[in-house]
C-alpha positions as CSV (number, residue, x, y, z in Angstrom):
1,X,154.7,31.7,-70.0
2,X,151.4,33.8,-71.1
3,X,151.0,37.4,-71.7
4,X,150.9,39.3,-67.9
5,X,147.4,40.7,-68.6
6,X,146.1,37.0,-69.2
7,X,148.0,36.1,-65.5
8,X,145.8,35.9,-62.5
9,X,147.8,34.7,-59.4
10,X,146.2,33.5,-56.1
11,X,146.7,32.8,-53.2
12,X,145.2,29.8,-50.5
13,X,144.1,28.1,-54.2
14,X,144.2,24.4,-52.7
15,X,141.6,26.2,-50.2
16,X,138.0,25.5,-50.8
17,X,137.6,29.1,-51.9
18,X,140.8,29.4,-53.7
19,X,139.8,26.3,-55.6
20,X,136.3,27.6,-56.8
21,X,137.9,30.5,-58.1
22,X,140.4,29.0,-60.0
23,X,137.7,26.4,-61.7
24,X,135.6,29.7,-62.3
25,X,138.3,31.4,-63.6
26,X,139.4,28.6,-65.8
27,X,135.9,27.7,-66.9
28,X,136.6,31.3,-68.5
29,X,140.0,29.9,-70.5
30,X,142.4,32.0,-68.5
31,X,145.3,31.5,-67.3
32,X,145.6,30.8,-63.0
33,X,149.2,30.4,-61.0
34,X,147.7,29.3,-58.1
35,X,149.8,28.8,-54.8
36,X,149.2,27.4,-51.9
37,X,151.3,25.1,-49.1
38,X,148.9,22.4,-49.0
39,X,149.1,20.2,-52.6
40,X,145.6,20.0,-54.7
41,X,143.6,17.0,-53.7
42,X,144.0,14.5,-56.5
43,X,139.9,15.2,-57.6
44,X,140.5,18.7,-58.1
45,X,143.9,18.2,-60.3
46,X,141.5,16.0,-62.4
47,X,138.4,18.3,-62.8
48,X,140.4,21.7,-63.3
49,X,142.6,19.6,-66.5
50,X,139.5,19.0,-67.7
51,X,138.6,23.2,-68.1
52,X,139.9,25.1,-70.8
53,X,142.1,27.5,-69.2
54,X,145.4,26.9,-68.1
55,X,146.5,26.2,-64.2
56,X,150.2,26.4,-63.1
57,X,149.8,25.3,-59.6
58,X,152.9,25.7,-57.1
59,X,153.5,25.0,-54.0
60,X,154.6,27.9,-51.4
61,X,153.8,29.6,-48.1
62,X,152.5,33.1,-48.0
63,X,155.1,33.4,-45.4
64,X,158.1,32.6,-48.1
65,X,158.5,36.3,-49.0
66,X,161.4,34.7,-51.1
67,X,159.7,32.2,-53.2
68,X,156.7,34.9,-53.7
69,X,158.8,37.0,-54.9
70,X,160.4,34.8,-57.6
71,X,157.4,33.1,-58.6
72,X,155.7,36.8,-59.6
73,X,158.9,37.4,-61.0
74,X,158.6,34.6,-63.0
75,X,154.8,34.1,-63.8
76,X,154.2,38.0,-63.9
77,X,150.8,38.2,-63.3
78,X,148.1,40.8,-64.0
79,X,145.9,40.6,-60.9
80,X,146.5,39.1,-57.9
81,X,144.2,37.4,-55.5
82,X,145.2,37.0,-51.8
83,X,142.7,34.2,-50.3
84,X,145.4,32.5,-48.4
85,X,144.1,32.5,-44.5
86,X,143.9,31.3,-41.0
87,X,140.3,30.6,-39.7
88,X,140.9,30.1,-36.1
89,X,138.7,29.4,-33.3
90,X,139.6,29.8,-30.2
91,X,141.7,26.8,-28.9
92,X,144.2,27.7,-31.8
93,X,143.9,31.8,-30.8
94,X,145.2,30.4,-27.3
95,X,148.1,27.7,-28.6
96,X,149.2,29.9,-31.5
97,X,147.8,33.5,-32.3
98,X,151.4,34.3,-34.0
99,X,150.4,32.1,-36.7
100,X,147.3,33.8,-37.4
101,X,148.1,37.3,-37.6
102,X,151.6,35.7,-39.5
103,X,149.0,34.5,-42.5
104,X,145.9,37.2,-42.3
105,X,148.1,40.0,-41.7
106,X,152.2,39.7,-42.3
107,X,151.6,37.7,-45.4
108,X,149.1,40.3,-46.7
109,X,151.8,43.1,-46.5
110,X,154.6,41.5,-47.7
111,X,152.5,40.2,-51.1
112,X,151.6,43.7,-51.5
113,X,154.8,45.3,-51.6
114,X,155.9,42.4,-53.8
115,X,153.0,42.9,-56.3
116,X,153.9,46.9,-56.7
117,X,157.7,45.8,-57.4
118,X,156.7,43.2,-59.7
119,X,154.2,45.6,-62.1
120,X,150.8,43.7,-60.7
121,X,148.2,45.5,-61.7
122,X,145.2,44.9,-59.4
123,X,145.0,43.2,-56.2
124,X,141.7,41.8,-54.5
125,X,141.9,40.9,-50.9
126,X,139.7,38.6,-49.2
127,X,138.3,39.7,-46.3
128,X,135.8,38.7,-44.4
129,X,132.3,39.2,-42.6
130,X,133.5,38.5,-39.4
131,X,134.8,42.0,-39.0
132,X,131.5,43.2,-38.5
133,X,131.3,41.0,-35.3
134,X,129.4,42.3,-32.4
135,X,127.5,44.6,-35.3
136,X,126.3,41.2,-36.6
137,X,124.3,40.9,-33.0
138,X,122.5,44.3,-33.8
139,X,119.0,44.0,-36.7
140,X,119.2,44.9,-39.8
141,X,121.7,44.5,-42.7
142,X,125.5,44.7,-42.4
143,X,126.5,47.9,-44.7
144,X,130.1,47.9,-46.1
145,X,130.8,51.2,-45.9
146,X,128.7,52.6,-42.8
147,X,128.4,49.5,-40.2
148,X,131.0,50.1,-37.1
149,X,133.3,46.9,-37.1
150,X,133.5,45.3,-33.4
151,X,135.3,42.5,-34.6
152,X,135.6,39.4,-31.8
153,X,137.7,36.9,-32.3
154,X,141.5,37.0,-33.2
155,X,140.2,35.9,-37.0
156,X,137.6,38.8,-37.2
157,X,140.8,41.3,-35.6
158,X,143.2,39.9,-38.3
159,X,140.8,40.4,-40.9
160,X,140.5,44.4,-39.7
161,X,143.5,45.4,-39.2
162,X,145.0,43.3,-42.8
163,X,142.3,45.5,-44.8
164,X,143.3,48.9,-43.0
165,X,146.9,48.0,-43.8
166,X,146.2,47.1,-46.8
167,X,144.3,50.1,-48.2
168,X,147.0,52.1,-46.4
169,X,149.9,50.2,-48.1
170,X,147.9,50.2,-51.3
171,X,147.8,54.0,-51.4
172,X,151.8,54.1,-51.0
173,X,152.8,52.1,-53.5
174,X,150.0,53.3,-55.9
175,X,148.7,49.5,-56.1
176,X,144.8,49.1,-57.4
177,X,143.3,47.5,-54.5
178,X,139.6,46.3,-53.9
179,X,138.5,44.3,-50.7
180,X,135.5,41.7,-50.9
181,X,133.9,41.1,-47.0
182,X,133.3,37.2,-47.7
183,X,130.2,35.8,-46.3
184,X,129.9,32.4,-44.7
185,X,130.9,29.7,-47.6
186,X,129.9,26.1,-47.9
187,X,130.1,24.3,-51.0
188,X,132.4,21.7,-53.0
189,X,136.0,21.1,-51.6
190,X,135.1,22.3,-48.6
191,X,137.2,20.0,-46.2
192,X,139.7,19.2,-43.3
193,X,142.5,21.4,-44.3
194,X,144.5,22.5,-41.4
195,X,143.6,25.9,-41.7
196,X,140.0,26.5,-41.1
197,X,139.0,25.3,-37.7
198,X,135.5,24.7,-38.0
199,X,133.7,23.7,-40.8
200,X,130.3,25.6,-42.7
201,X,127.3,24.3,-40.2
202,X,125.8,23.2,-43.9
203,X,128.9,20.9,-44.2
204,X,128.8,19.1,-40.8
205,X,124.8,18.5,-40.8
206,X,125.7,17.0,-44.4
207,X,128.4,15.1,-43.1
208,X,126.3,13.2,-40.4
209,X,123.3,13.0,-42.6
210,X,125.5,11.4,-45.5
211,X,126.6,8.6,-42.3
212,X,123.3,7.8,-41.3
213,X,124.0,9.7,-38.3
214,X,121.8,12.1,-36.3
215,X,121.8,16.0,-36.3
216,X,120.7,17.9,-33.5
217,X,120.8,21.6,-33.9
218,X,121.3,24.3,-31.4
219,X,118.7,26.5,-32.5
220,X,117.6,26.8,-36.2
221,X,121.1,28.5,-37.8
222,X,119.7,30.9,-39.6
223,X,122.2,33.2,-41.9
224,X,122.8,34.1,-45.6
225,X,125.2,31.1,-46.3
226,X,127.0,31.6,-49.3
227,X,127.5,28.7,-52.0
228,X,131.3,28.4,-53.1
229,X,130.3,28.9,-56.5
230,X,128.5,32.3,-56.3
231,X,131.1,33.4,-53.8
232,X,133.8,32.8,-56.5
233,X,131.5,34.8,-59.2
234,X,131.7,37.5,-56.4
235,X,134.9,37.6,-56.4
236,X,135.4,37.4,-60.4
237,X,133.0,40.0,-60.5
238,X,134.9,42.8,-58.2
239,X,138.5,41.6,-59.5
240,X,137.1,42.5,-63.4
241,X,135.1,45.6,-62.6
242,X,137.5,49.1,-64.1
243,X,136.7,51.8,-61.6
244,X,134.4,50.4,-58.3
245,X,133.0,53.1,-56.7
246,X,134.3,52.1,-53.2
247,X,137.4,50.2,-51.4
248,X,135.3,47.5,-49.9
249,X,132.5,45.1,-50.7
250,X,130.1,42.5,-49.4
251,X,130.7,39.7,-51.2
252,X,127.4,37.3,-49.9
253,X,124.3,36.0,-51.2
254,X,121.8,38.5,-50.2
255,X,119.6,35.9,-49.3
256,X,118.6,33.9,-45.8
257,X,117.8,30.4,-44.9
258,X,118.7,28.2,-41.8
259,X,120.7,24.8,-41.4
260,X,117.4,23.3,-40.5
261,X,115.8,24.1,-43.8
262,X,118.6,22.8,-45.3
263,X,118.3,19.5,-43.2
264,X,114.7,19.5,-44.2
265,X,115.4,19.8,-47.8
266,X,118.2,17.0,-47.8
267,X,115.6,14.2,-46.1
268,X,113.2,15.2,-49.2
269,X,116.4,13.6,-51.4
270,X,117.6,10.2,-52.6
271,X,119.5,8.4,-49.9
272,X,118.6,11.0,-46.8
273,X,114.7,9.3,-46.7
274,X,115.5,8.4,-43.5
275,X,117.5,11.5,-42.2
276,X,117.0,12.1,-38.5
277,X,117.3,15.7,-37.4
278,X,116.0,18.5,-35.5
279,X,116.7,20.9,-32.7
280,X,118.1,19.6,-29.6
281,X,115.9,19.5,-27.0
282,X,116.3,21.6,-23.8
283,X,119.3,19.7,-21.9
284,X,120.8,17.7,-24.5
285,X,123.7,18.4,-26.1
286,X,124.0,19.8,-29.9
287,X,126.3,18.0,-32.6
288,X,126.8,21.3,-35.0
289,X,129.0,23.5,-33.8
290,X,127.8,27.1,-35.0
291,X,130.6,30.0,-35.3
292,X,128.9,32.0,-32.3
293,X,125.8,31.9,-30.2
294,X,124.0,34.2,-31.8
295,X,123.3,34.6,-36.1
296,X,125.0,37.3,-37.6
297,X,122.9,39.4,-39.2
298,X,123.0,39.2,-43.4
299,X,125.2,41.0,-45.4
300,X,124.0,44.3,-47.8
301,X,125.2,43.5,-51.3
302,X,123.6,46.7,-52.9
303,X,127.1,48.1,-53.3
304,X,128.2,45.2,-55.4
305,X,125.5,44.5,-57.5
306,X,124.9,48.3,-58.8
307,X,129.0,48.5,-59.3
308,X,129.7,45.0,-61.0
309,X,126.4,43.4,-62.0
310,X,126.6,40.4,-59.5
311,X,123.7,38.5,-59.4
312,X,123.8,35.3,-57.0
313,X,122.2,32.1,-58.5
314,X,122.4,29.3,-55.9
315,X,119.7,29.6,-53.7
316,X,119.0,26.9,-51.5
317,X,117.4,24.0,-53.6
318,X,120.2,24.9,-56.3
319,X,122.8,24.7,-54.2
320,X,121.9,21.7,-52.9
321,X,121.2,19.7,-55.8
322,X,124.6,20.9,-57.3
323,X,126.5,20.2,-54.1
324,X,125.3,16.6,-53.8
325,X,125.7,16.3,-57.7
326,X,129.1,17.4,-57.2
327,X,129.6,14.9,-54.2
328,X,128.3,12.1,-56.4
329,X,130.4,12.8,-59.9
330,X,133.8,14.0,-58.6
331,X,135.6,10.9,-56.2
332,X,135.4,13.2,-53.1
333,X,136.4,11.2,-50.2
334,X,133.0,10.3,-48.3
335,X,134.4,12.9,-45.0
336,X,133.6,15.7,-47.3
């Protein structure tokens, strides 16, 4: 067992998230307990023995106050990082919105009065940009600190009231806590997990394209995706800053493009010569499913960068040539 300070534990590590953070972090020879219900797909066991850290992966359910408990007892971490989440749409928010608010909320208490009895020293939650909601329909950027949050889905509401409970918990148990608003992700290990009920729109035009298949967009898709691996150095970034100046950050890539530059950029590479895309035309029927019918407005990440020095490197060109470099070297199953 290494020395506490040494110890980051997370949660949702299996997750596509979860799992860049833990190569990040490992990349950077410390030591990871990851936990997670779902087991690591067989590629990512393979690439994270190859980094220089260590990774103690077990399997649990956020919801196993129990087993938490004795695996922090246990493993005694330093920082803990609570990823772990439900991202529902809405057939799920009407078959089972217990479950939601059971991961993105309940879970989220209970690890935080586990990590103040069990001498964790800083706790990052991961939030989200869909707490902003309806603000996202408004122009301009999405402010952490000033921009009402009109969240509109049961994901956006779980994400709202786990970081007011949070912060409130947090001050009663004297627990250093810093939230990080994730943008939109897309990026390697990005799959089917049970969990996340629809996919990046960057992921499911890559998907068809990859199949020889069409892609017809409903309207351009314009946002500030976020590449996995910057939104892991986010993340990195707030959980190793000593004394940020605010509760809550934007973690995103303070940049825009849409899924149809994307698609335009994949039919300029090998193997998508002959990629057939565009924007549906008026009466036919879209194959991307987009989170909402509008696009969010981009996320302000100011606040971050002047705090922790965050600088996001994976624009879209980058991104996409180490997404399909990734997709060619690591065994991914061809559905990714």
């Amino acid at each position: 067992m290494a020395e506490a300070a040494s110890v980051t534990f997370i949660t949702g590590a299996a997750g596509f998230v979860g799992l860049a953070l833990v190569e990040h972090l490992l990349a950077r020879g410390e030591t990871v307990v990851g936990w997670d219900v779902a087991p690591l797909p067989e590629a990512a066991q393979r690439a994270l023995a190859a980094l220089p850290g260590r990774f103690i992966a077990l399997r649990g359910d956020v919801g196993d106050a129990a087993a938490l408990e004795a695996a922090l007892a246990l493993h005694r971490p330093h920082r803990l990082v609570l990823l772990a989440a439900v991202t529902a749409a809405a057939e799920r928010e009407r078959r089972a919105p217990e479950g939601i608010f059971a991961v993105n909320l309940v879970a989220v208490t209970t690890a935080l009065r586990l990590a103040s009895a069990h001498g964790v020293q800083r706790v990052l939650l991961a939030s989200s940009g869909s707490a902003y909601g309806a603000s996202g329909r408004l122009p301009g950027l999405l402010h952490d600190t000033d921009t009402p949050l009109q969240p509109e889905g049961l994901y956006g509401i779980s994400k709202v009231a786990a970081e007011a409970a949070a912060r409130r918990l947090a001050g009663l148990l004297g627990v250093d806590l810093r939230i990080g608003r994730l943008g939109t992700c897309f990026g390697p290990w990005e799959r089917d997990t049970g969990v996340r009920d629809t996919p990046s729109a960057p992921l499911q035009a890559l998907r068809l394209l990859r199949a020889r298949q069409p892609v017809r967009l409903p309207r351009p898709l314009r946002r500030d995706w976020l590449y996995v691996c910057d939104a892991a150095a986010a993340i990195a970034a707030l959980l190793d800053t000593e004394a940020p100046s605010q509760p809550i950050y934007n973690l995103a890539a303070g940049f825009e493009w849409s899924v149809a530059d994307w698609c335009a950029w994949l039919a300029t590479q090998p193997g998508f010569e002959r990629a057939d895309w565009g924007i549906a035309a008026e009466g036919d029927a879209a194959n991307i499913e987009p989170y909402a019918d509008y696009d969010r407005a981009s996320m302000d990440i100011s606040a971050l960068r002047r705090d922790t020095g965050f600088v996001p490197h994976y624009d879209l060109p980058r991104a996409g040539a180490d997404f399909l470099a990734w997709l060619q070297h690591s065994a991914a199953p061809a559905h990714v």
